[in-house]
C-alpha positions as CSV (number, residue, x, y, z in Angstrom):
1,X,-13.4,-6.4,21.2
2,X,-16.2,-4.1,21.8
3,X,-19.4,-5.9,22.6
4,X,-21.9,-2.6,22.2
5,X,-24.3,-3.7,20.7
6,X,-27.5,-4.6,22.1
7,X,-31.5,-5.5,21.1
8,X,-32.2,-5.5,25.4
9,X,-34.8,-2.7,26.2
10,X,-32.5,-3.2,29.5
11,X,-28.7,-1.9,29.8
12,X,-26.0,-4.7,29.6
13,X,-24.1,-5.3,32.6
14,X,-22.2,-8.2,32.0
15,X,-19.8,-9.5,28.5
16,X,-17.7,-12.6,28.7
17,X,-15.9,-13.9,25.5
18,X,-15.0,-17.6,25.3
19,X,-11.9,-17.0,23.2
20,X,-11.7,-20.6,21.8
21,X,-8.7,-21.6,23.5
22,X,-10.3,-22.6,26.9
23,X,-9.7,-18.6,28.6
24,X,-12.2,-15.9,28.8
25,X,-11.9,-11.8,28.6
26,X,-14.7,-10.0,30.3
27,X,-16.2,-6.5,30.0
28,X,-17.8,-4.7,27.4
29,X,-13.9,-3.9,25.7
30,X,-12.1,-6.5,26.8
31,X,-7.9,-7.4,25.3
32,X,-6.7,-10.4,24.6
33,X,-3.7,-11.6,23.3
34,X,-3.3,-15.3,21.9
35,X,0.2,-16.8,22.6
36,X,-0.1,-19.4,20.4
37,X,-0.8,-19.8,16.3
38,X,-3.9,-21.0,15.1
39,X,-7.7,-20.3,14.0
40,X,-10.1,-19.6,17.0
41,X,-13.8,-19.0,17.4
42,X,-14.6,-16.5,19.6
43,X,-17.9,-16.4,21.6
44,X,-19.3,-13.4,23.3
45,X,-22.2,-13.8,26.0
46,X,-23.8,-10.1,26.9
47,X,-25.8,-10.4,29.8
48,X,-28.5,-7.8,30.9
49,X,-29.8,-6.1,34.4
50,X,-32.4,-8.7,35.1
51,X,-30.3,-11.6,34.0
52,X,-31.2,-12.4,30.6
53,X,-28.2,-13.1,28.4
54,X,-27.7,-13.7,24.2
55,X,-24.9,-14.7,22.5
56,X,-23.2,-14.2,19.3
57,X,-20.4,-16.0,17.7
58,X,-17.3,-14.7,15.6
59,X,-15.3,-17.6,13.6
60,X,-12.6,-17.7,12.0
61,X,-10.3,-15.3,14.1
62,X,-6.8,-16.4,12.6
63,X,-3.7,-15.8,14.9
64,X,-0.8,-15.5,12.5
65,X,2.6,-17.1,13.5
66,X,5.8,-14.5,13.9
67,X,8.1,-14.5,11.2
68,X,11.6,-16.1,11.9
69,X,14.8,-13.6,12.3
70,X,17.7,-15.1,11.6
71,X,21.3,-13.8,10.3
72,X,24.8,-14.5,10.2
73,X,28.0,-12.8,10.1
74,X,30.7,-12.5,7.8
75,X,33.0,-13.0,10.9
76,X,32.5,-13.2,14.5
77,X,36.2,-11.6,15.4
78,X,38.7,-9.1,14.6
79,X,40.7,-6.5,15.4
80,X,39.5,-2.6,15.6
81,X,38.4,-1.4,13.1
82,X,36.5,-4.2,12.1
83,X,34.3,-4.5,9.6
84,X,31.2,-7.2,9.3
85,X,29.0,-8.0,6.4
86,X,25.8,-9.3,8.0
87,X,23.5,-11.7,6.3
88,X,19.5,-11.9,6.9
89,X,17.9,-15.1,6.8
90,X,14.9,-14.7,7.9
91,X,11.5,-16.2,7.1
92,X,8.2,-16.5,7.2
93,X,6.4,-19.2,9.0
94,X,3.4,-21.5,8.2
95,X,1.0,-17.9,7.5
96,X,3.1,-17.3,4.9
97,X,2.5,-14.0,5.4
98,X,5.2,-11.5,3.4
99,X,8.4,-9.8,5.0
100,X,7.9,-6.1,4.9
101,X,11.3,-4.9,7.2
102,X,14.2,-5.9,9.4
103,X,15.4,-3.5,12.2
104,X,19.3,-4.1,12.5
105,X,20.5,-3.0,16.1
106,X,24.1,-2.4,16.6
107,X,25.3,-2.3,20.0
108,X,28.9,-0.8,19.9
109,X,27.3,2.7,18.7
110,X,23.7,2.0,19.3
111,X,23.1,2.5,16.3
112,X,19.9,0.9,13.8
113,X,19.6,0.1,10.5
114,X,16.0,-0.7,8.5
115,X,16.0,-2.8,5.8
116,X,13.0,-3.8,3.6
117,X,14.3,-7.2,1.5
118,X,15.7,-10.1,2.9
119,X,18.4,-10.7,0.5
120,X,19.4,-7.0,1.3
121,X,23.0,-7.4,3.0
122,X,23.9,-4.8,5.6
123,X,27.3,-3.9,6.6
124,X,28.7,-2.2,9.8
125,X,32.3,-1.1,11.1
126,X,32.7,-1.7,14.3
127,X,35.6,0.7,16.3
128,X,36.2,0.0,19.7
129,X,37.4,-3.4,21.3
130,X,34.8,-5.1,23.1
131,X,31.9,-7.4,23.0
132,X,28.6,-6.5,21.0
133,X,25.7,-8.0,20.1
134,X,24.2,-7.5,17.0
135,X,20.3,-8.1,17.0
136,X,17.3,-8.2,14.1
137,X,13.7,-8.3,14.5
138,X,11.9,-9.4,11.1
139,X,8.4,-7.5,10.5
140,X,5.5,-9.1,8.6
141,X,3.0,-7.1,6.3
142,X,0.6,-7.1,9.3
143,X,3.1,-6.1,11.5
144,X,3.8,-9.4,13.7
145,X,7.2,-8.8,15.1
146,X,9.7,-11.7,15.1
147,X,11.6,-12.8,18.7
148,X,15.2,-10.9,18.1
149,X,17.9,-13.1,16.5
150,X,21.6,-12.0,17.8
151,X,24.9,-12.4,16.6
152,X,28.0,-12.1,19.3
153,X,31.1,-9.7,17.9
154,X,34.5,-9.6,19.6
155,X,36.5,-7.0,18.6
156,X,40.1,-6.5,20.1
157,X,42.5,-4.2,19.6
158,X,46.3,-5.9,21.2
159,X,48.2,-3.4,22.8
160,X,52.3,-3.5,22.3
161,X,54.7,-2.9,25.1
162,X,58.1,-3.7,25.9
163,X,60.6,-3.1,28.2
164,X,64.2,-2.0,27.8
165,X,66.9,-3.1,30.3
């Protein structure tokens, strides 16, 4: 927010926005981030050097909800090497706003994957025994980023001995 603007023949000294939700951001660029969904009318009150103030109003300012990750796995265990089909579920929420990509992280390797269609499958070989967790983040056209979904993956690998007597 950048509230610049002025008709005072004297300089600005003071800008409070009433963000609609019942908190304020004050100076002349103030941030703000909203934490929740919704439509919000923003107020900004611009006061000047002898104490004169104006205010102007901005409405609608529409906070989009995140889109949804979610996938699944082909299987959660196996034996090295293992390989896992992955699955991507995810959606938007009440926005509706469209699905542009999915960043796959893979944490065996550290590897990452981008997709750009949820019914796009992604596959991944996983070679050393251990526990991994396999994360996606789903990315609107505006760019809202979803929470990470995860996956768990056990891979073992059973070692044979014996003795002879």
């Amino acid at each position: 927010m950048n509230g610049s603007g002025s008709t005072s023949t004297h300089t600005l000294t003071n800008w409070t926005y009433d963000m609609g939700n019942g908190q304020t951001a004050t100076g002349q660029n103030a941030g703000f981030y909203y934490t929740q969904a919704g439509t919000y009318t923003i107020t900004l009150t611009a006061t000047n050097e002898v104490g004169c103030s104006g205010t102007t109003t901005f409405s609608p300012m529409r906070v989009l909800e995140l889109p949804l990750a979610q996938l699944t796995a082909s299987s959660n265990a196996g034996c090295a090497p293992f390989l896992v089909n992955f699955t991507n579920g995810s959606s938007v929420q009440g926005n509706g706003m469209p699905l542009k990509t999915f960043a796959w992280s893979f944490a065996d390797d550290n590897s990452t994957q981008t997709t750009t269609s949820v019914g796009q499958s992604v596959n991944h070989t996983f070679l050393t025994e251990g526990n991994y967790n396999v994360t996606l983040v789903a990315t609107d056209v505006f760019g809202c980023a979803s929470s990470p979904a995860s996956v768990q993956i056990s891979i073992t690998k059973p070692v044979a001995t014996f003795t002879v007597k």
